[in-house]
N, C-alpha and C positions, 0 to 999 in steps of 0.2 A: 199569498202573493201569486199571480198569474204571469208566467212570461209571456212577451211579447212576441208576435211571430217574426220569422226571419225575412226578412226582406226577396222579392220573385228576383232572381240578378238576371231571368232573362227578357226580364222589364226594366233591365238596370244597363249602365253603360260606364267603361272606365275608360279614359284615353289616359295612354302613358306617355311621354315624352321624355327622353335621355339625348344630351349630347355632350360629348366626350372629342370629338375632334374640332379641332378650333383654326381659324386662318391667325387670327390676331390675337386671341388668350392663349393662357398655358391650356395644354392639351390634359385629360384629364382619364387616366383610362380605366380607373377603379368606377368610374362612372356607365360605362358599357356591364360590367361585372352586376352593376344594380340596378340596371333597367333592365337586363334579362331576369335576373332573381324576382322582380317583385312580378312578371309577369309569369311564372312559374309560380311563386305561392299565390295568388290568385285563380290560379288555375290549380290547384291543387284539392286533394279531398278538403282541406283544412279550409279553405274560403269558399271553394266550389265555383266560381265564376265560367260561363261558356265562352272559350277563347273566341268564337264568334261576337262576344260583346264586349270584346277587350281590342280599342285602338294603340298601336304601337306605331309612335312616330321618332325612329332614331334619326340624329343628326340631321334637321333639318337645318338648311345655308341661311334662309331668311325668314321672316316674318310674311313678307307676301300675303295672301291667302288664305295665313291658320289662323286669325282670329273666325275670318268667315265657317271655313274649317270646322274649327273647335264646337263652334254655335249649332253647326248642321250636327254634329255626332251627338252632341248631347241631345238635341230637339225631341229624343224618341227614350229619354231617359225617364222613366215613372215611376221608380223607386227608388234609385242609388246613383248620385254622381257622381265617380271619382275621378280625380283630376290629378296625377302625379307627374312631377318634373324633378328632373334630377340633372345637376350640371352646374355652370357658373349661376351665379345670381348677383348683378350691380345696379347701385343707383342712376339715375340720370340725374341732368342739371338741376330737377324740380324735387329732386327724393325719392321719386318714386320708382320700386321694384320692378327692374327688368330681368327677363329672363334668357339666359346666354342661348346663343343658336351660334351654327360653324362661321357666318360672317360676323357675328357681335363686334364693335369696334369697344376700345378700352375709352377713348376719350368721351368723357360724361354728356357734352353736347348729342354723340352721335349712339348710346348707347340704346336709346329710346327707340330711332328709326331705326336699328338694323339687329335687335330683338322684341321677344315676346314679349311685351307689356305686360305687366301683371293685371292690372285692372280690364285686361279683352281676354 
């Protein structure tokens, strides 16, 4: 059996996302603890990853932007996409997973526009 070779990671790109401070969720702060961590074992001998290909976006307040955002950092991704969020995660009116950011409203109508979609 032949291994496979390891993937180039500086043909690779991870964007992290953590948020932990909230205007209207419970605040979360074990969440700050694991979005530095995993941007540290990635960087570490153990994954090897070049902190230059590694996006860190703490606490951001809205959606705005980061799906456009998200799309440009990955665009230059040709081996490895990682994609990690760590924080609240609720449904909207329709089911679908959104992803907490510092303005997320709790109410299901509003949770859509004022977080991360999962599906952008």
């Amino acid at each position: 059996m032949t291994s496979s070779p390891l993937p180039d990671l500086s043909r690779s790109r991870a964007v992290l996302i953590g948020t932990w401070d909230y205007t209207h969720l419970r605040p979360v702060k074990a969440v700050e603890h694991s979005f530095n961590r995993m941007f540290e074992l990635l960087t570490s001998d153990l994954c090897g990853w070049p902190a230059d290909r590694i996006s860190r976006l703490p606490n951001e307040k809205e959606p705005g932007k980061l799906p456009l955002q998200l799309i440009d950092l990955f665009g230059d991704a040709e081996e490895v996409a990682l994609f990690y969020y760590v924080g609240h995660g609720q449904s909207d009116h329709n089911g679908r997973l959104c992803l907490g950011l510092v303005d997320s409203r709790p109410e299901a109508k509003f949770r859509g526009p004022t977080s991360l979609e999962f599906e952008h």
